[in-house]
Each structure stands twice: as C-alpha cells, then as structure tokens.
C-alpha positions in Angstrom: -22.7 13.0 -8.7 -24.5 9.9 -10.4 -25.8 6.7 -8.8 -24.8 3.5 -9.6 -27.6 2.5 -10.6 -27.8 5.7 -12.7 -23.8 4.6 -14.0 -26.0 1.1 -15.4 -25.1 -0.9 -12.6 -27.6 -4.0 -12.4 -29.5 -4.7 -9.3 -28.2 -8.0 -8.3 -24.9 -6.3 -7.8 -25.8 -2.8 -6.3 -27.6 -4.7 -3.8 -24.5 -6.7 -2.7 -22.3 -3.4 -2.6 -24.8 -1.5 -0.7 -24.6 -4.3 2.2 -20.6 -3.7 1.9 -21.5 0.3 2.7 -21.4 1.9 -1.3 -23.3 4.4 -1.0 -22.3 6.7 -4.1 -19.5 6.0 -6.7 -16.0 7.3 -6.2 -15.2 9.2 -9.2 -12.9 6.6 -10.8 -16.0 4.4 -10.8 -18.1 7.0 -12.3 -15.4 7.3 -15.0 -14.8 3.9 -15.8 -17.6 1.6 -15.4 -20.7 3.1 -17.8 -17.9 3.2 -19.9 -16.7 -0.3 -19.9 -20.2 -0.9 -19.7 -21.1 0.9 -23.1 -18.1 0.8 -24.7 -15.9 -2.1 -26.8 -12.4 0.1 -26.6 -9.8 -0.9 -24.4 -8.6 1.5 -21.6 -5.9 2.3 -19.2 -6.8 4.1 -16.2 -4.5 6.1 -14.5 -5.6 5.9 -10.9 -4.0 5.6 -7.4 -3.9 2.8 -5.0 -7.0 3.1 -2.5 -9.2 5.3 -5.1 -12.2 2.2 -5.5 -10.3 0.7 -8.6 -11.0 -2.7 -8.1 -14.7 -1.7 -8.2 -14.2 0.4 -10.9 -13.2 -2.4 -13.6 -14.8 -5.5 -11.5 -18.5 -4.2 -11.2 -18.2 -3.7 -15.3 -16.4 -7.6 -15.9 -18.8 -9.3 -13.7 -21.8 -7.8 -15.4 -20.5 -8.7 -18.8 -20.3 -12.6 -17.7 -22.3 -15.1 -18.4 -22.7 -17.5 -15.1 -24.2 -20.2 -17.5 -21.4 -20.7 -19.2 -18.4 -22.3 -16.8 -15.4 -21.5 -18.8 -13.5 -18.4 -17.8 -14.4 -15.5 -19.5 -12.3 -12.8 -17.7 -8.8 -12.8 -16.4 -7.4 -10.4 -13.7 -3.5 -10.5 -13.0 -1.8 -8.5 -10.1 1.9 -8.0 -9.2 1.2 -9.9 -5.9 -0.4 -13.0 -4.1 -2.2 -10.6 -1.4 -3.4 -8.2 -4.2 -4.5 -11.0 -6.2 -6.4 -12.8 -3.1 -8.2 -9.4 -2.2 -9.6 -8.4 -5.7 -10.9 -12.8 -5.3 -12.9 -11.5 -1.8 -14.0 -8.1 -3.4 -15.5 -9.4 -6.4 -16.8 -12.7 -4.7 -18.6 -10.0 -2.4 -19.5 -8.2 -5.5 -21.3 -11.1 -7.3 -23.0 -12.3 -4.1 -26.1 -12.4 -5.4 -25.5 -13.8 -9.0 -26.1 -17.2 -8.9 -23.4 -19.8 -10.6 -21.0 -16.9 -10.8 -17.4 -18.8 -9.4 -14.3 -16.8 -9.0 -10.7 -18.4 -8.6 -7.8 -17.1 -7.2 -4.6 -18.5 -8.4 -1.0 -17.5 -7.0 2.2 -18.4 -6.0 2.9 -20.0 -2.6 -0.4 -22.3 -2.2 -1.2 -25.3 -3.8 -1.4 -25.7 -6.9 -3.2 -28.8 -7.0 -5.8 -27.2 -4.9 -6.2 -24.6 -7.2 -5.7 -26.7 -10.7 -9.2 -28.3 -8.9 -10.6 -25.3 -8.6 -10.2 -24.1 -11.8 -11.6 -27.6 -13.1 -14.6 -27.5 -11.8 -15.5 -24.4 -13.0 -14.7 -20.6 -13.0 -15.9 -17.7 -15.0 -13.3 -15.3 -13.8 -9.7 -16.1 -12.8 -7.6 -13.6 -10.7 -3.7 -14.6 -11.1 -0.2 -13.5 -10.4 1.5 -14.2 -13.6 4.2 -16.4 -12.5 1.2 -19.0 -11.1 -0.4 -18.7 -14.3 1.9 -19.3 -16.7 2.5 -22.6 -15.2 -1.4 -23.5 -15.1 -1.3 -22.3 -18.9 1.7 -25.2 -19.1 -0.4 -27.9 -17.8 -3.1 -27.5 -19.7 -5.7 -26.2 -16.6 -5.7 -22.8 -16.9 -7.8 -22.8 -20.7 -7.8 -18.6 -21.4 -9.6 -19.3 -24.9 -13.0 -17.9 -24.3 -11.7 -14.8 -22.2 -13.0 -11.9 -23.2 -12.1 -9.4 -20.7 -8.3 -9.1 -19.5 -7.8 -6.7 -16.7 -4.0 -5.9 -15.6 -4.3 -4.3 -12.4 -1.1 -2.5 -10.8 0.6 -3.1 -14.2 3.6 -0.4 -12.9 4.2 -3.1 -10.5 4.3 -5.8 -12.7 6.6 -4.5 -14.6 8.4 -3.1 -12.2 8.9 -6.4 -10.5 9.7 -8.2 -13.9 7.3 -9.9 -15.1 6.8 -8.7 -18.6 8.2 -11.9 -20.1 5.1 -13.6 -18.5 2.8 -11.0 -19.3 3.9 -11.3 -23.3 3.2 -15.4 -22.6 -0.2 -15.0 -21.3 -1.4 -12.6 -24.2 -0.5 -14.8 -26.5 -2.8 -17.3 -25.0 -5.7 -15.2 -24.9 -7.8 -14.5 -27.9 -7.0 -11.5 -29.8 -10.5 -10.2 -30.0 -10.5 -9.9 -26.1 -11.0 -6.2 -23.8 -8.1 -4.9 -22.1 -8.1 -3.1 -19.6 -4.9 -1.6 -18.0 -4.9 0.2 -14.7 -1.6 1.9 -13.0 -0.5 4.3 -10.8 1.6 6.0 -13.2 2.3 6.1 -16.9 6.1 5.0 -17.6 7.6 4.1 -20.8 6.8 0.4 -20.0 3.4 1.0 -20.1 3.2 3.1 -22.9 4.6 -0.6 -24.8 2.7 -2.9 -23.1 0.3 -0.1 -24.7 1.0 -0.2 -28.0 1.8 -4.1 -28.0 -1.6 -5.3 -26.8 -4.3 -2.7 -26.4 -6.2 -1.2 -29.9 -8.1 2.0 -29.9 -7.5 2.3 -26.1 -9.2 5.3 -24.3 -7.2 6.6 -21.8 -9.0 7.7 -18.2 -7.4 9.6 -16.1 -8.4 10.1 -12.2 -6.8 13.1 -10.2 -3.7 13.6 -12.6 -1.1 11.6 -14.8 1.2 11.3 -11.6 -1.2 12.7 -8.9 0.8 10.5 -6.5 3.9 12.5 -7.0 1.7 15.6 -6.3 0.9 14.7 -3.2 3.8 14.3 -2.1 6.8 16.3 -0.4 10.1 14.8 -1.0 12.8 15.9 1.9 16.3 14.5 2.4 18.9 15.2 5.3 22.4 14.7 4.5 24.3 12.8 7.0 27.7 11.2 7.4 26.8 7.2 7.2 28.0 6.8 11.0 25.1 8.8 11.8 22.7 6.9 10.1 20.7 5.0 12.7 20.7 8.7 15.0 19.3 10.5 12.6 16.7 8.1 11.6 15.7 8.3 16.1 15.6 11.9 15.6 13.2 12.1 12.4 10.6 9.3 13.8 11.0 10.8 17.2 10.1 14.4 15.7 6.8 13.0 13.9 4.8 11.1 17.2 1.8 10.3 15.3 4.4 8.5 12.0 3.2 5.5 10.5 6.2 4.4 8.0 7.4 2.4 6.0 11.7 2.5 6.7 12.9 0.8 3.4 16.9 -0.7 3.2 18.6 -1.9 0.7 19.5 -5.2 1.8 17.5 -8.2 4.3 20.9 -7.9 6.7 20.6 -4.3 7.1 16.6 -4.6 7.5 16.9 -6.6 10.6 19.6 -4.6 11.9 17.6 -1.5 12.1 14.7 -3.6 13.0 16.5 -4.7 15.8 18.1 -1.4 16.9 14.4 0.4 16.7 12.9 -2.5 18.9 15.9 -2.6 21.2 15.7 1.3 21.4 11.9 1.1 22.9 9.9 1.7 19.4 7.1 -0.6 17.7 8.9 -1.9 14.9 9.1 -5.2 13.1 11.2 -6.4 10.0 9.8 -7.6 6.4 12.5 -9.2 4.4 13.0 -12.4 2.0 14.6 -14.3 4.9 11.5 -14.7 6.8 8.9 -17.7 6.3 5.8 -16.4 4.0 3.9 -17.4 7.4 6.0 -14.5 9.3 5.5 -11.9 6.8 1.9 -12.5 6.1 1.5 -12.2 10.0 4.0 -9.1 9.9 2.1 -7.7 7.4 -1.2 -8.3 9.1 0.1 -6.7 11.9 1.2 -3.3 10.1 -2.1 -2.8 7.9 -4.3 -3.4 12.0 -2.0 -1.0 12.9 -0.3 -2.8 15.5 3.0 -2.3 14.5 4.0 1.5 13.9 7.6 1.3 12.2 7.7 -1.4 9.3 11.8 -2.0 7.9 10.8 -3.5 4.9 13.2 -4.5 1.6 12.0 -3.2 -1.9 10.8 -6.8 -2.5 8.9 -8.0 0.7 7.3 -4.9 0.4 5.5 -4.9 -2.6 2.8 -7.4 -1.1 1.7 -4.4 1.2 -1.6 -2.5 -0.1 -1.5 0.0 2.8 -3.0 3.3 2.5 -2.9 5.3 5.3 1.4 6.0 5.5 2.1 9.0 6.6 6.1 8.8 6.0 7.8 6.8 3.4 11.9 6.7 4.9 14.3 6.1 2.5 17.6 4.5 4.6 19.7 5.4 1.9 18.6 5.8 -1.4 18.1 3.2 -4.0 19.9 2.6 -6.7 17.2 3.1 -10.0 14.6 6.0 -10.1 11.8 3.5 -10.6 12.3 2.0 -7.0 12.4 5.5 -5.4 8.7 6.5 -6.7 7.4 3.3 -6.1 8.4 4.0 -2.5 7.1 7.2 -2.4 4.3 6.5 -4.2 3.2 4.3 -0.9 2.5 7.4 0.3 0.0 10.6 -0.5 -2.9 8.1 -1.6 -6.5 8.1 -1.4 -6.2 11.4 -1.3 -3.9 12.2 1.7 -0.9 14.0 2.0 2.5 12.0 2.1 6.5 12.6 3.0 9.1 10.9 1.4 12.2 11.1 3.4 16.0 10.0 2.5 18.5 9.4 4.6 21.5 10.0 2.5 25.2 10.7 2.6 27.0 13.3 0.4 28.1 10.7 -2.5 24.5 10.0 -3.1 23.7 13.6 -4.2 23.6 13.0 -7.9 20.6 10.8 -7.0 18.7 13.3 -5.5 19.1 15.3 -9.2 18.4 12.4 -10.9 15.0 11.7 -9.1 14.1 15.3 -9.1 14.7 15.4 -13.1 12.2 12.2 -13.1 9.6 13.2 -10.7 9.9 17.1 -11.6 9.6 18.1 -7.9 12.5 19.5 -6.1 13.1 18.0 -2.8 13.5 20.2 0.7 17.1 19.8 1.6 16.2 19.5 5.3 17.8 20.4 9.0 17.2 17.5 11.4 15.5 18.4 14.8 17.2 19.4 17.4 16.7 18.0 20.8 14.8 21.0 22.0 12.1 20.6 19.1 11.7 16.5 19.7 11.0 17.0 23.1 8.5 19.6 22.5 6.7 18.1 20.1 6.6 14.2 22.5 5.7 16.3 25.4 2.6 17.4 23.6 2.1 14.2 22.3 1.9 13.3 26.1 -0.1 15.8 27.0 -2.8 15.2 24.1 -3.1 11.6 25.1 -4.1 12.4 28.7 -6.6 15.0 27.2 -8.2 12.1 25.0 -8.4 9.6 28.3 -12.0 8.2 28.6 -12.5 8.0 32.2 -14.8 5.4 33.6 -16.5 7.0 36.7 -18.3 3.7 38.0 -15.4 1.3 37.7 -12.6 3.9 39.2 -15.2 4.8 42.5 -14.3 1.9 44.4 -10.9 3.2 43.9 -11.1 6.9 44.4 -10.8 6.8 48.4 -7.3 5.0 48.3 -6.1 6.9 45.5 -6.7 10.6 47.0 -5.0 9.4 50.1 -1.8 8.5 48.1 -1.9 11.5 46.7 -3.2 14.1 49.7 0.3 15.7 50.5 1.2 16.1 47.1 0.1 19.3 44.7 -1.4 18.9 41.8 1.7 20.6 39.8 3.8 17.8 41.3 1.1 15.6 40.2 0.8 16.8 36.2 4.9 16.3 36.4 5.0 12.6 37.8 2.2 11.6 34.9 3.7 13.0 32.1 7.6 11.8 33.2 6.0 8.3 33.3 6.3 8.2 29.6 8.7 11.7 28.7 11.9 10.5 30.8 12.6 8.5 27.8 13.2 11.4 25.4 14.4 13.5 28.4 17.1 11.2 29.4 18.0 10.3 25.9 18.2 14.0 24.2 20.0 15.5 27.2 23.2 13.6 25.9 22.4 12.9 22.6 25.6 13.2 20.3 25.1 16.2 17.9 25.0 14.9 14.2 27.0 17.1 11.7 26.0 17.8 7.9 28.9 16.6 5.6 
C-alpha cells in the first residue's frame, strides 16, 4: 500500500490529515486521488458510503486551487444539508494549513443572507445542496464561472430525491471546460445519463464492486397477516439484542405510531418524520448516529439526511412501493465493509414485490420463520448474562459497601442469587413470551 505522500499529496495537507489520525490511504483514495491529481478526464467512482470518499476527491480539488484567487473554483453538491455541512468541516480540516483557502457551505434551512455574505466575501470552493444553489445562482451571488472542478457526491441520491432538474440548471451555469467528477453508491440508469449528458472521456473507478452494497447484504422477509404487524416486528428486534436499525414506514402517521408502540412497549426508539421541527430531527438524528437511541422509525424522506454507518438491520414495515426506495434502504446497511440484513415485513399481496426487487438486485431473498418464544428468550438471556460478564467492578468504591451488602445476602445461595440478577432485567421477555399470541403465515 502507497503513502500519501507517495499518491502526490502535498505537505501542507498531509500534515493536517495526519493530526485528524490518516495514517495510510483507504483504497478509494489510492485510486482516485494521484489520478485526479495527474489526470484531466472526468470520473465516476463507484464507492460506498463510509469508504474515505470525501477524502478521496477533496484532497485532489483542494490541491488544484488557487487560495490567491477568491472566486470559487470548485463546486461540491450533496443530496442533503447534513451531508453538505460535513464534507464543509472535512475539507475545512483538510486545508488547515493552506492559508487564504475559504470554504462555504450553502443549504437549505439556514439563512440565506448569512450565507449570500459568505459567499461575497470570498470562497474558493462552495459545497451546496442544489435546491440552495439554484436560488443563489438566481440572485446573482453564487458566480460558478471560474469553477473548474465540479464534484457530485451521492449523485444516486440526488436523483433519487429529484433533483435532476436542478442539477441540469447548475451545469449549464458552469463552464463547459470544467472536471467532473461523479461519485455514487451504485450505477443506475440515471447515472449512466447524467453520464453521457455532462461528463467527456470519463474514467470510470470502481472500489469493491459495481453494487458491492448489495453484496453485502442478506435480504430476508417474513410473511405476515397485517394484524400481526407490530408482533412480529417485537419478535424480530427482540431476537437480534445487539440491533441497531433503521424501521422505515411508509407514511409520518404510521412512523409515530410504531414509534410510540416501541417506546410504550419498553424499547429505545424515537421517530424521524416530515412533521417534526428540523430542530427535533437534527437532535433525533444526533441522538441515533451517538448511539443513544437504538431503534430509529424513520420515513423514506427524513431519512435521507442520515450518514450512519454502523446499522446492523435495515426493517422494512412493509415494503415500498418503487425498487429504487428498497435498495436505498438496504443499501444503509453492509457499508464500510460490514455485513448488513435487510428485513421486510410483508403481507401476502406484496409478494410480487419481493420478485420484482430480487429481479433488480439479482439476490434472492430468505423467505424467513420468525422466532419462536423459546429462541427470543434464549438468545436475551444470554444477552443478560454477557453483560454481567463485561461489568467493570470498582473494588475501592464498593468496599465501604461490601459489609452491608454480604449481610443482605448471607441466608441466600448464590444460585438464588445468579436468578434474582438476571430476572431484574429477563422478567420482561419472560412475562411477555409466556402469553404471547402465536402469529400465523398467510
């Protein structure tokens, strides 16, 4: 494996990312930058979500500007305002220690006044959603005629969440002698014309495979009669103790119903939908990448502000209604080189969808059992039992204790003991499974 200083990286700049902990390049980086660094070809790179991407064509733009001059001479566009504000702090952190080098964020759902004076006083790169940009291009601020690098990152979700009218728009404002550079998950037909609209003589890089996402992951549905639902959603979360999901619905009502249910039912769930104030989601959202929240019922839309890539379940209440939503979902999961499950909840009318995705994706899915009660409780009892294995114990601040706490507990055997400590938190799933309503395939 090269360096980065061996891949042409300058020194101002491999100094900053070695104080943010690069050690060696991740191998998109050592396929893209020396050769957006020695090369005048556009490229799409096919590369996953949490793969170093944003280093991978930022290190390469940054270089190639010229802090002297303060018009902008590269533009990045991302699907989302909380995409488009982390690329901002990553390359900002990248170009700490270029002097005069400014970079401006610019997205819906903030000023734009604040930003319009931003942008006057001077930015060599501008990172924008599209919709934000478009109307900067409007009134005159946003001036895109010395750009000479356009990067459009997460470009399957662009077009996925329908923006390619404003991506048209905001080529045509660019120069046509400019770089582009196209990065996405996946290569779909929309791509392939955004493609052959606006790059010439691309390269095309691929990192992993053409759908590596879809490789890592194992697609499973369970067939259920739609009363049962919400019961066999408890009994697939409650076989899987160390999940951390994503639960997507189809509508904002039915989000915060199952929200609701999950939280009134004892589980660490919150809701992300269109209805809530961008102040509650952002702080939802916070919340769910710290790991704070376990279970997040989420909406197609609300969702795609989320960069999270550590799911280990993508849930699927039902499934949705185009192909394109589906492996976006699932693609949420199996990143960065983990392995992911996609699971659907479905009913027996919603078969032909389960061909119809399998046809697209070209992976068959696992027509799955749920768990019975037996196997849930086995497999949270030796959750329970793990966790008290794990317990640091603090000898010095217990001591003081240790005197009272053997007399509570002198008459009583240490079998006795092991029981009481592990019904603290079991009863639940006990008391629940030993009446729990069987669920019936259709």
């Amino acid at each position: 494996m090269k360096t980065f200083e061996e891949l042409g990286v300058s020194e101002e700049i491999r100094r900053a990312i070695e104080e943010l902990g690069f050690e060696q390049p991740m191998p998109v980086q050592e396929a893209v930058i020396p050769y957006l660094l020695g090369n005048g070809n556009d490229v799409i790179a096919l590369a996953q979500t949490g793969t170093g991407k944003t280093a991978a064509y930022g290190i390469p733009v940054l270089q190639k500007v010229d802090p002297t001059q303060k018009e902008p001479q590269a533009l990045i566009l991302s699907p989302t305002r909380e995409l488009c504000l982390q690329i901002a702090d990553d390359l900002s952190d990248f170009s700490k220690y270029i002097d005069g080098l400014h970079v401006v964020a610019v997205y819906g759902g903030a000023s734009i006044e604040m930003q319009s004076r931003q942008l006057r006083k001077g930015a060599q790169i501008i990172v924008a959603t599209p919709g934000r940009l478009i109307d900067l291009m409007k009134r005159g601020v946003a001036k895109l005629d010395a750009v000479c690098n356009v990067v459009l990152d997460e470009a399957d979700e662009m077009l996925n969440m329908g923006f390619s009218e404003s991506i048209n728009a905001i080529f045509e404002g660019v120069p046509s002698d400019r770089n582009t550079l196209l990065f996405s998950a996946t290569m779909s037909r929309e791509i392939e014309k955004i493609a052959k609209s606006y790059l010439h003589d691309y390269k095309e890089i691929v990192v992993g495979s053409r759908n590596e996402g879809a490789e890592k992951v194992n697609h499973i549905y369970y067939m259920v009669h739609a009363k049962d639902k919400y019961l066999a959603l408890k009994r697939i979360v409650d076989y899987y103790p160390s999940i951390f999901a994503i639960i997507f619905c189809r509508t904002k009502v039915e989000t915060q119903e199952i929200a609701d249910k999950l939280i009134r039912d004892g589980y660490n769930a919150e809701a992300l939908h269109g209805d809530l104030s961008q102040q509650q989601r952002d702080l939802t959202m916070q919340k769910f990448r710290q790991h704070n929240v376990q279970f997040l019922v989420a909406t197609d839309v609300a969702a795609r502000g989320l960069d999270v890539d550590d799911l280990t379940h993508v849930i699927n209440y039902g499934l949705p209604d185009d192909i394109e939503s589906y492996t976006h979902r699932s693609g949420r999961t199996g990143r960065a080189g983990k392995k992911g499950t996609s699971i659907s909840i479905i009913h027996s009318r919603e078969r032909h969808k389960v061909k119809a995705i399998e046809k697209t994706i070209q992976k068959e899915f696992v027509d799955g059992t749920l768990p019975s009660a037996k196997e849930i409780c086995s497999k949270q009892l030796y959750k329970v039992m793990d966790q008290i294995l794990k317990v640091d114990v603090n000898e010095e601040e217990i001591e003081p204790f240790l005197k009272e706490i053997n007399r509570h507990f002198e008459y009583i055997d240490k079998e006795d003991i092991i029981k009481k400590i592990i019904s603290m938190t079991f009863n639940r799933f006990l008391d629940y499974y030993a009446n729990a309503p069987e669920i019936e395939k259709p």
